[in-house]
N, CA and C atoms as a LAMMPS dump frame, in Angstrom:
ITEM: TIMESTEP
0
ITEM: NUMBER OF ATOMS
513
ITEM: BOX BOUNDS ff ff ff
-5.0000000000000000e+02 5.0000000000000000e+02
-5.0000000000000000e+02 5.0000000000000000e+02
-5.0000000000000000e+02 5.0000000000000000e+02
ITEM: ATOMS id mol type element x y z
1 1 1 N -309.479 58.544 -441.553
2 1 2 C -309.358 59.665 -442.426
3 1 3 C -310.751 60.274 -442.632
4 2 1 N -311.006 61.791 -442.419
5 2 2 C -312.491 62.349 -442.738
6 2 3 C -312.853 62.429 -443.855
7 3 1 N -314.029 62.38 -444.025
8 3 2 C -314.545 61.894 -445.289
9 3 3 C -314.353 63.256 -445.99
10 4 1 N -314.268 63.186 -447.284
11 4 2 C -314.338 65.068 -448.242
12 4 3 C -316.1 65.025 -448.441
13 5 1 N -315.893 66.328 -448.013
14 5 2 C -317.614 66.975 -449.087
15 5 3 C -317.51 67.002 -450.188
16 6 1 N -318.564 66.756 -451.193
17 6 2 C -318.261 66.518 -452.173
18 6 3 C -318.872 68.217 -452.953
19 7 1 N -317.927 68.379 -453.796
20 7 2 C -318.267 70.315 -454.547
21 7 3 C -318.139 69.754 -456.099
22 8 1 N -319.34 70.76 -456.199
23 8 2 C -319.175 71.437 -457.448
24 8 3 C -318.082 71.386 -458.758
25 9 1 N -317.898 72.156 -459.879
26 9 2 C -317.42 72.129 -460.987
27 9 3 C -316.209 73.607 -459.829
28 10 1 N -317.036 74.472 -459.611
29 10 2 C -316.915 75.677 -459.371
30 10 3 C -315.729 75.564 -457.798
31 11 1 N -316.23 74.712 -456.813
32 11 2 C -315.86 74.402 -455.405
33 11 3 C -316.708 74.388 -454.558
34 12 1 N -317.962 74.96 -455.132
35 12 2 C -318.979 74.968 -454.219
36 12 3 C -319.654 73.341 -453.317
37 13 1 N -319.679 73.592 -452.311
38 13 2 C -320.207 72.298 -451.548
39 13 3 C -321.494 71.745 -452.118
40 14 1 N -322.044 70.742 -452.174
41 14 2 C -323.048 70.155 -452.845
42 14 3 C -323.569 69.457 -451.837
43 15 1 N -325.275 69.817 -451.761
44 15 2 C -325.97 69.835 -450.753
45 15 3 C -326.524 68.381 -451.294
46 16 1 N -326.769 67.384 -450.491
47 16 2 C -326.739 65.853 -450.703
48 16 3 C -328.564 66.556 -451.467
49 17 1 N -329.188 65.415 -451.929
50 17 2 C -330.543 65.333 -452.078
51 17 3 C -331.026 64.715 -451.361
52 18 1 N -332.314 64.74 -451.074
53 18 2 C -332.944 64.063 -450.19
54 18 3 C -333.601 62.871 -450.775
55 19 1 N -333.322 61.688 -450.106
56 19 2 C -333.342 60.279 -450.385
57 19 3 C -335.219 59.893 -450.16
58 20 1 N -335.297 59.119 -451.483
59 20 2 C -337.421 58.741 -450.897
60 20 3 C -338.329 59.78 -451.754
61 21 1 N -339.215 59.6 -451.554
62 21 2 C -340.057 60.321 -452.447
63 21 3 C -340.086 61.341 -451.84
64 22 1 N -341.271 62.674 -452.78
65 22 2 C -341.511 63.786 -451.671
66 22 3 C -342.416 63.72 -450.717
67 23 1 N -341.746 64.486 -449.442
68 23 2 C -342.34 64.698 -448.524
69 23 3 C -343.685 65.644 -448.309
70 24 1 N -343.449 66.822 -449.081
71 24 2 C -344.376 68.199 -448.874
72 24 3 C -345.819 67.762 -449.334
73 25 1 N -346.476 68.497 -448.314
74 25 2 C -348.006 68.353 -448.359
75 25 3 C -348.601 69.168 -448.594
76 26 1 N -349.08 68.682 -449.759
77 26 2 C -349.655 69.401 -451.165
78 26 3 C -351.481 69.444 -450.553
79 27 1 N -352.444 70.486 -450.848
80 27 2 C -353.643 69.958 -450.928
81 27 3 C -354.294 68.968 -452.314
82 28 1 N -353.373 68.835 -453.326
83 28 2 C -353.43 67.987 -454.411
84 28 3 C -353.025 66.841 -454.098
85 29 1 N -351.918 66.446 -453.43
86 29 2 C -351.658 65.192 -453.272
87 29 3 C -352.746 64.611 -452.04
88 30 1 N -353.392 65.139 -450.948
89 30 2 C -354.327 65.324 -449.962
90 30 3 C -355.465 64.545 -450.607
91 31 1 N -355.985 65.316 -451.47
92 31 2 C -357.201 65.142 -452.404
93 31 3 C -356.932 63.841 -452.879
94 32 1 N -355.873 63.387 -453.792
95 32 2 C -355.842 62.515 -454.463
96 32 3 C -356.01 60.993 -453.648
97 33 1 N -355.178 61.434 -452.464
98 33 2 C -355.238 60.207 -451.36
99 33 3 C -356.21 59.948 -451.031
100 34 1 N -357.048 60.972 -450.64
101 34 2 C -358.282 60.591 -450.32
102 34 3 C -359.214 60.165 -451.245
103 35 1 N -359.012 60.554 -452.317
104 35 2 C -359.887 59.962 -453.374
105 35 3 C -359.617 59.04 -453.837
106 36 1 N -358.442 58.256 -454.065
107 36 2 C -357.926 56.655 -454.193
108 36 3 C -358.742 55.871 -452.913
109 37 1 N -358.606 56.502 -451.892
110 37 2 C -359.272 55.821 -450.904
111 37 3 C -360.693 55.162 -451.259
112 38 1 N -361.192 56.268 -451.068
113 38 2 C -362.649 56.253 -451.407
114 38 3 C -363.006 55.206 -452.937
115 39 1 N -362.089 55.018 -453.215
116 39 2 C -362.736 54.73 -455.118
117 39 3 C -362.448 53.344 -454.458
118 40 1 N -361.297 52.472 -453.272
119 40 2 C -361.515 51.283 -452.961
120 40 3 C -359.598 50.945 -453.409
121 41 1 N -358.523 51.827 -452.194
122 41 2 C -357.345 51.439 -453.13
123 41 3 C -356.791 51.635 -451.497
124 42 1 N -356.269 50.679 -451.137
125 42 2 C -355.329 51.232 -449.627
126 42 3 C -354.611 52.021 -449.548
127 43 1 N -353.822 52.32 -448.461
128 43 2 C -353.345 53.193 -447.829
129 43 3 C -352.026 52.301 -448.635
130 44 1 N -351.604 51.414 -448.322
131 44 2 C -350.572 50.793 -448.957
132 44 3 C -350.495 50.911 -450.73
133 45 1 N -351.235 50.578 -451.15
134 45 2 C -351.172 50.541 -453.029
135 45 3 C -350.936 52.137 -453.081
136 46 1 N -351.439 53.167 -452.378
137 46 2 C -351.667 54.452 -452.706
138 46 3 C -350.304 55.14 -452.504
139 47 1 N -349.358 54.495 -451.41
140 47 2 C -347.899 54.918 -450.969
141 47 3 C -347.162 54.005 -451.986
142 48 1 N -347.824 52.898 -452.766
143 48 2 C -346.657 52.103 -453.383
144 48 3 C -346.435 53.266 -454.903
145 49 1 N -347.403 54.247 -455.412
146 49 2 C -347.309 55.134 -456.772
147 49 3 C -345.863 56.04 -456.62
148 50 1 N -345.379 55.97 -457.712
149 50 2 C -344.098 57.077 -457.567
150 50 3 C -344.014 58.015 -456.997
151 51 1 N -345.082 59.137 -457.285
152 51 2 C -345.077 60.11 -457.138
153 51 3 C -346.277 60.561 -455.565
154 52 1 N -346.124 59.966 -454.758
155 52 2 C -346.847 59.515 -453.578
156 52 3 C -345.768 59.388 -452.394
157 53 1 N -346.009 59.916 -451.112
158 53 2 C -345.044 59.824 -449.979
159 53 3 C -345.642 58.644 -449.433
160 54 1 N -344.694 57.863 -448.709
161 54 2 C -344.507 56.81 -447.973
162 54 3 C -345.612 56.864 -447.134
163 55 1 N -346.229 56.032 -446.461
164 55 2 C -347.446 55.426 -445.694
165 55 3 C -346.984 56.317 -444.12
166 56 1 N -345.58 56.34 -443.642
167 56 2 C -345.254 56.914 -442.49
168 56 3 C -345.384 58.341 -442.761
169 57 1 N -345.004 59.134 -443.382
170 57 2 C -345.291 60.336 -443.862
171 57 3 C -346.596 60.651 -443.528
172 58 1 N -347.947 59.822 -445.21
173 58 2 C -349.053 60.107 -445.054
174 58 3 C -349.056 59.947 -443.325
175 59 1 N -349.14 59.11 -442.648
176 59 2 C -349.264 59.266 -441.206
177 59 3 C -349.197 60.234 -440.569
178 60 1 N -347.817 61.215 -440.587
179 60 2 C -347.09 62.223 -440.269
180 60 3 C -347.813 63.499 -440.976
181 61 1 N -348.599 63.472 -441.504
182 61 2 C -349.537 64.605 -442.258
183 61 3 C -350.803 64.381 -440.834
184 62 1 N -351.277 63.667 -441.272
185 62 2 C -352.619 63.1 -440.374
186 62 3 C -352.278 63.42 -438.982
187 63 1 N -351.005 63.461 -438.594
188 63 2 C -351.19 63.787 -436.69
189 63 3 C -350.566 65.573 -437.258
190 64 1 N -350.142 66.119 -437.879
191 64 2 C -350.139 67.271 -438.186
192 64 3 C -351 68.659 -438.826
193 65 1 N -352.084 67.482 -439.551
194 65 2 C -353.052 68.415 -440.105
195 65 3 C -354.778 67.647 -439.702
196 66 1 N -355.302 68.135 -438.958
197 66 2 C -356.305 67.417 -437.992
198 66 3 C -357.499 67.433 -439.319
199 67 1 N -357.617 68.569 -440.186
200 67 2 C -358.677 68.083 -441.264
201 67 3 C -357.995 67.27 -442.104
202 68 1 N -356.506 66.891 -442.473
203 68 2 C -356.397 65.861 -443.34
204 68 3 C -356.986 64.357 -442.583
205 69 1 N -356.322 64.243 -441.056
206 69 2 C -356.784 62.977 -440.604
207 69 3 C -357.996 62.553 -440.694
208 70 1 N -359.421 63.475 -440.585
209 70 2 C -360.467 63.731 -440.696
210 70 3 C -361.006 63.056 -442.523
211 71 1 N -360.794 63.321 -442.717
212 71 2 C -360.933 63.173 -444.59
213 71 3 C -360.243 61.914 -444.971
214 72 1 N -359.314 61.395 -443.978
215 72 2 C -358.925 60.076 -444.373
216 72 3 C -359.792 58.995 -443.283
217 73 1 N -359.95 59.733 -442.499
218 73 2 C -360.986 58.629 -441.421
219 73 3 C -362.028 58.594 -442.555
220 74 1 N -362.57 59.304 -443.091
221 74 2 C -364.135 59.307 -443.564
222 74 3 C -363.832 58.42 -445.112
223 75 1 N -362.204 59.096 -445.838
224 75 2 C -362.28 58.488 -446.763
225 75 3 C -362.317 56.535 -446.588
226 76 1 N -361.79 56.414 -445.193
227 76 2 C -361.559 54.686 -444.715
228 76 3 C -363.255 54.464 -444.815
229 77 1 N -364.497 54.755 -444.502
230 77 2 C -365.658 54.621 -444.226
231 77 3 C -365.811 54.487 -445.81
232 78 1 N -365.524 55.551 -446.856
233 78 2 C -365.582 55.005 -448.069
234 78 3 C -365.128 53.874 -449.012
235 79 1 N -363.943 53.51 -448.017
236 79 2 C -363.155 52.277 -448.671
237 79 3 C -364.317 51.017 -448.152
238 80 1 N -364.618 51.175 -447.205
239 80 2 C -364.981 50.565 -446.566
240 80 3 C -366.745 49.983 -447.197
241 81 1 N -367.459 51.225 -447.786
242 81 2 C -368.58 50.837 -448.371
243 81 3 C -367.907 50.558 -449.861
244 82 1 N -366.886 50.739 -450.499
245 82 2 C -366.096 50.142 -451.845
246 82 3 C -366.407 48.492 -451.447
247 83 1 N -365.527 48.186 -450.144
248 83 2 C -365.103 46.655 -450.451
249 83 3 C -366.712 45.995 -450.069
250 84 1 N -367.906 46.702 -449.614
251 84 2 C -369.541 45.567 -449.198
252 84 3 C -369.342 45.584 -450.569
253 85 1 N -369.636 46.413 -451.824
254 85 2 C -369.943 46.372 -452.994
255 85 3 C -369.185 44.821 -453.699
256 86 1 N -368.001 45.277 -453.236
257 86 2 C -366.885 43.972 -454.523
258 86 3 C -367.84 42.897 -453.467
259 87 1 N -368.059 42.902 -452.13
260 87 2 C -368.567 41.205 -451.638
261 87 3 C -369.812 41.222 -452.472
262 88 1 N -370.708 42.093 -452.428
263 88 2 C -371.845 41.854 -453.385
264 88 3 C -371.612 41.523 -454.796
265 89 1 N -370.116 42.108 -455.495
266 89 2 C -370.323 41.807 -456.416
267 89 3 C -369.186 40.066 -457.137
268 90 1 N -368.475 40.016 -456.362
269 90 2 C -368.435 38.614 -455.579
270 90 3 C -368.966 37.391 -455.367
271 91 1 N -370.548 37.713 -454.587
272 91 2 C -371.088 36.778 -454.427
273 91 3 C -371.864 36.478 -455.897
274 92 1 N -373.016 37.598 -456.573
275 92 2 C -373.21 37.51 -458.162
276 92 3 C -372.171 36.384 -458.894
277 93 1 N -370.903 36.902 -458.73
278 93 2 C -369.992 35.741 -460.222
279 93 3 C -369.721 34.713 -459.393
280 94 1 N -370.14 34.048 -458.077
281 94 2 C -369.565 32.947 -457.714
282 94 3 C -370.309 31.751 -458.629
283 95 1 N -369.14 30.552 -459.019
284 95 2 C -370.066 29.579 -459.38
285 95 3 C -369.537 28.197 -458.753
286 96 1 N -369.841 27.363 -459
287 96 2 C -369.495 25.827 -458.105
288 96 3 C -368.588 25.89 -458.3
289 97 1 N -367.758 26.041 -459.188
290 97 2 C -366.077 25.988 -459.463
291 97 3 C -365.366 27.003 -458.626
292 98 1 N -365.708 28.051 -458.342
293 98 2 C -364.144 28.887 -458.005
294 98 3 C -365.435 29.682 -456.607
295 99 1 N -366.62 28.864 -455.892
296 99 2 C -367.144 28.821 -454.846
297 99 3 C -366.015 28.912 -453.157
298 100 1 N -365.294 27.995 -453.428
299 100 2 C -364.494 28.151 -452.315
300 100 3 C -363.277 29.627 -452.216
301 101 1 N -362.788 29.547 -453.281
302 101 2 C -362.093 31.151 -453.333
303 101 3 C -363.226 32.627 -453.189
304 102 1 N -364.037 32.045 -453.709
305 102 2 C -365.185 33.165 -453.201
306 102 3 C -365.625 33.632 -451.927
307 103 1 N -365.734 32.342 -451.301
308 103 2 C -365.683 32.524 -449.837
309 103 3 C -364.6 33.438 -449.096
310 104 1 N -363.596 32.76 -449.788
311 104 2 C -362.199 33.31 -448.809
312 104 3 C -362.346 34.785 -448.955
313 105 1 N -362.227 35.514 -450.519
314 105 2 C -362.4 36.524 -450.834
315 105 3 C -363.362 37.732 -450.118
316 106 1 N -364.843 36.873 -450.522
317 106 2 C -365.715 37.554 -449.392
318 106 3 C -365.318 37.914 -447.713
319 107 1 N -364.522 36.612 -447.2
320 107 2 C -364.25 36.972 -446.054
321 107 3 C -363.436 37.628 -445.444
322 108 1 N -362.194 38.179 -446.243
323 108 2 C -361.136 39.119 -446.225
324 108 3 C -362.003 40.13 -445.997
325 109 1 N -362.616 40.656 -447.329
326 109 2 C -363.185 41.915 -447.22
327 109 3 C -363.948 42.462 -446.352
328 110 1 N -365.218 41.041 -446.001
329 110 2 C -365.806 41.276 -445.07
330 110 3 C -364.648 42.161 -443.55
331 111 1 N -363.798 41.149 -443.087
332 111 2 C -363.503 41.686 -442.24
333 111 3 C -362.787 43.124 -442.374
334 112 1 N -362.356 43.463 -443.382
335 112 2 C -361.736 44.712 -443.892
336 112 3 C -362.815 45.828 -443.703
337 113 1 N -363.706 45.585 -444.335
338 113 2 C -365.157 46.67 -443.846
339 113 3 C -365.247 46.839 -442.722
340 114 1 N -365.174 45.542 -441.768
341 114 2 C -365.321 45.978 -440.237
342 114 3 C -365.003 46.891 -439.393
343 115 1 N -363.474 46.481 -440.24
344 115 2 C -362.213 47.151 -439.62
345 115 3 C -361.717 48.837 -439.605
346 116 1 N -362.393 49.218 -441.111
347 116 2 C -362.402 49.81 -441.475
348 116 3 C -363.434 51.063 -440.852
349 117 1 N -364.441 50.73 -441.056
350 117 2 C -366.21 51.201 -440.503
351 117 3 C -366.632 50.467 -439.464
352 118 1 N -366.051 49.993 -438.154
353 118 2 C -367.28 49.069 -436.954
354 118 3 C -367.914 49.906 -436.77
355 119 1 N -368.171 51.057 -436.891
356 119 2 C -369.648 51.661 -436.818
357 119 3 C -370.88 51.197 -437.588
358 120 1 N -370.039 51.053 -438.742
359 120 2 C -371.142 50.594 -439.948
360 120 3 C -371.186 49.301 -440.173
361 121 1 N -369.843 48.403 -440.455
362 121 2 C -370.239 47.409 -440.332
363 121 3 C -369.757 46.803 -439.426
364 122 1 N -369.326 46.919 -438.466
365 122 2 C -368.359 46.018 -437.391
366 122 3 C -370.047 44.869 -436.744
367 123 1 N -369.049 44.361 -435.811
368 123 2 C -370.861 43.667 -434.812
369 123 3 C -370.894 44.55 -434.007
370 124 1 N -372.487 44.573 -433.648
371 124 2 C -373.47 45.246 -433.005
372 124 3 C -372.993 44.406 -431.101
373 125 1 N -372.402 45.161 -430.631
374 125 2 C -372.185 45.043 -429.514
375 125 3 C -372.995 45.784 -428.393
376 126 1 N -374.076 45.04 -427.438
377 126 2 C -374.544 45.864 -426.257
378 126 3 C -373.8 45.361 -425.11
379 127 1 N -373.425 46.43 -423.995
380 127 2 C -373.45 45.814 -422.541
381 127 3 C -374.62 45.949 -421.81
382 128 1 N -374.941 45.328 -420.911
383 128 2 C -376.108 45.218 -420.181
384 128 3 C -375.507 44.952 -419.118
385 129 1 N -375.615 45.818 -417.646
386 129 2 C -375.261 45.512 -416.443
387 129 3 C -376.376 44.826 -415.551
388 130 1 N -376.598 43.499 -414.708
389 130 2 C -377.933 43.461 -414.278
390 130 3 C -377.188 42.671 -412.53
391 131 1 N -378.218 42.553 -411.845
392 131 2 C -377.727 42.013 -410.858
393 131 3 C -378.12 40.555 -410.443
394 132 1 N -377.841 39.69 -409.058
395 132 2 C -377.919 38.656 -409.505
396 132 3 C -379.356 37.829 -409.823
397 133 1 N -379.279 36.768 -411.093
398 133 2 C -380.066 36.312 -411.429
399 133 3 C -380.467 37.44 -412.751
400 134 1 N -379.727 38.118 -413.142
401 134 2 C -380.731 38.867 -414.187
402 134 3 C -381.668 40.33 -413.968
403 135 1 N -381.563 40.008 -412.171
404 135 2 C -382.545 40.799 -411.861
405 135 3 C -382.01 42.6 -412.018
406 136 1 N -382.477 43.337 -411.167
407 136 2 C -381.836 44.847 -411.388
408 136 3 C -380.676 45.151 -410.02
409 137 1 N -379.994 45.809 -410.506
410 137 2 C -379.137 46.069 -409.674
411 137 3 C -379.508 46.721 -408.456
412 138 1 N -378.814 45.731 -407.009
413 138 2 C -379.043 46.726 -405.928
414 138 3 C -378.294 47.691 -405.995
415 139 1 N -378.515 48.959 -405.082
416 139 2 C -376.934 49.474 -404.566
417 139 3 C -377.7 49.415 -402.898
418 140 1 N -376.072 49.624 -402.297
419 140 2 C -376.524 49.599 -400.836
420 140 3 C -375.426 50.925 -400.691
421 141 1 N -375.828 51.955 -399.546
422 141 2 C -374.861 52.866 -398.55
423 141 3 C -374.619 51.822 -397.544
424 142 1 N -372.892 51.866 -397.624
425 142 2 C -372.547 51.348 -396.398
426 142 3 C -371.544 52.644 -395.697
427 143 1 N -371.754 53.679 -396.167
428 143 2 C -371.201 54.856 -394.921
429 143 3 C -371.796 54.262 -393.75
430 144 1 N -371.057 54.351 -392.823
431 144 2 C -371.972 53.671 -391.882
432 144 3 C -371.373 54.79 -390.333
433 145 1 N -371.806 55.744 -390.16
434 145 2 C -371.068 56.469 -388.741
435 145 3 C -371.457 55.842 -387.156
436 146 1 N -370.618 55.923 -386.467
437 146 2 C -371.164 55.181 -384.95
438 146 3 C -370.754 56.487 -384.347
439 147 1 N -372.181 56.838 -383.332
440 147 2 C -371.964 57.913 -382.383
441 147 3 C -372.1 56.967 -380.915
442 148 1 N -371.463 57.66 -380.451
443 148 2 C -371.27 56.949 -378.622
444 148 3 C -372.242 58.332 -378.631
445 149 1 N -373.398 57.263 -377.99
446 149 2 C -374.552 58.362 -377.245
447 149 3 C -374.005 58.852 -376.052
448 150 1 N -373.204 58.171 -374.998
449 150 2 C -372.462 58.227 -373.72
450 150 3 C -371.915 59.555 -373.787
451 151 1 N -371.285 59.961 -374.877
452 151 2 C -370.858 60.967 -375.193
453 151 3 C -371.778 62.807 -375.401
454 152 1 N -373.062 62.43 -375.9
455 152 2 C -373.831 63.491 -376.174
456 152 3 C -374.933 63.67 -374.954
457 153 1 N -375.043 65.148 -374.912
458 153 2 C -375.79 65.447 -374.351
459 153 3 C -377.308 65.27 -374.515
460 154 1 N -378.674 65.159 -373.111
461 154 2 C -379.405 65.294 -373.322
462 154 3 C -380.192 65.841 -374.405
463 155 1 N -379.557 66.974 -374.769
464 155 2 C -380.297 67.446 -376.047
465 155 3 C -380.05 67.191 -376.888
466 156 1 N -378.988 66.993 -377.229
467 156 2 C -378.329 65.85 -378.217
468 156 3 C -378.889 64.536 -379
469 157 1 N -378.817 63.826 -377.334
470 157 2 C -379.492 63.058 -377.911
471 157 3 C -381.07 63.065 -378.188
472 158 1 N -381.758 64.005 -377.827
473 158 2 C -383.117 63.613 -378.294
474 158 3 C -383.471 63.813 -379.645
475 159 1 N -381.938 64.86 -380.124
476 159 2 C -382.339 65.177 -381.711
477 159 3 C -381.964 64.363 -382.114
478 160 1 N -381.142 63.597 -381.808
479 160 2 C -380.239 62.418 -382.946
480 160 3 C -381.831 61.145 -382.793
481 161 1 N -382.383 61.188 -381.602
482 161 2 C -383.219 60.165 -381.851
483 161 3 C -384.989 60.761 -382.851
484 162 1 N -385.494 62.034 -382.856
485 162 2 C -385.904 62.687 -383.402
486 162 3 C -385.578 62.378 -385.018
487 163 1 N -384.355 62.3 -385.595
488 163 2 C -384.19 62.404 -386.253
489 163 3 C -383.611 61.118 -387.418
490 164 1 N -383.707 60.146 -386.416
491 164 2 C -383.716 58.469 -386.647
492 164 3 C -384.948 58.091 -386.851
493 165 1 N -385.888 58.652 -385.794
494 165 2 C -387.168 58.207 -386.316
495 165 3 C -387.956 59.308 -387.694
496 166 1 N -387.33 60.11 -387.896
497 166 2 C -387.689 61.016 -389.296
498 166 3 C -387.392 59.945 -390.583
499 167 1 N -386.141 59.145 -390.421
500 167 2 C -385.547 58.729 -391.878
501 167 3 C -386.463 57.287 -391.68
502 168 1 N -386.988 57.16 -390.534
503 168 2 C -387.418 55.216 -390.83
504 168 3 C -388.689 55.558 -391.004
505 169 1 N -389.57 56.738 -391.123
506 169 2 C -391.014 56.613 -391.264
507 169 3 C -391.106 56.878 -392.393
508 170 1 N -392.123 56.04 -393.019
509 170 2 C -392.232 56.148 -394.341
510 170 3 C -393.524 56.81 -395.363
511 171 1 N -393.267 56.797 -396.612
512 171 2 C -394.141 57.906 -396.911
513 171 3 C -395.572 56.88 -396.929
């Protein structure tokens, strides 16, 4: 049996509501995200507020509006100098007693900064290409063409040999 639409007092059809918080992207709600960010509040706590769209959304803004993604990359660099502060301020109240949760604590965050900023704080990664032993890299040409002299003429060949002995003399 098909389901009825559901109407009005009047008969009019009644347009469902839309289920979830709001969607529309406000430059106020923009701002605010980014500024929770920055003050040291995730992307998660910031989608858990009522009046805040879902974490997939905020997402769905960010591949749609290239200066919002921008302002949340930079606001992550701010979260990111938020959480060195709490390890600094962290390490200050540690005392022999609650030393081992301190650690742990510190080390969350730590890696959260990383994660957040490896520019700023991630590790300092170099590559270095060298060849063997350390030493510097060869390169070699192996184009390598074979002419059948059998094939070329006298004059031919005197330039091709002319011109063998040009590349082996040296400066």
């Amino acid at each position: 049996m098909p389901r009825r639409k559901a109407v009005d007092a009047l008969g009019n059809p009644i347009q469902p509501r839309p289920a979830g918080r709001p969607s529309d992207y406000t430059e106020a709600l923009a701002d605010e995200i980014v500024s929770r960010m920055t003050m040291g509040e995730s992307m998660v706590q910031i989608a858990a507020s009522d009046h805040m769209p879902d974490r997939v959304t905020i997402y769905r803004w960010m591949d749609r509006n290239p200066e919002f993604a921008t302002r949340c990359a930079r606001a992550r660099e701010g979260l990111a100098d938020y959480l060195v502060d709490e390890i600094e301020n962290l390490a200050k109240n540690a005392t022999k007693e609650n030393l081992e949760i301190v650690k742990l604590q510190v080390s969350v965050a730590q890696w959260r900064a990383m994660k957040m900023a490896p520019r700023l704080y991630g590790d300092k990664r170099f590559n270095e290409n060298t060849g063997p032993g350390g030493g510097p890299i060869v390169t070699e040409n192996r184009n390598i063409t074979t002419i059948d002299a059998t094939q070329l003429t006298q004059e031919q060949r005197d330039a091709l040999r002319e011109a063998l002995l040009a590349a082996t003399v040296k400066d």
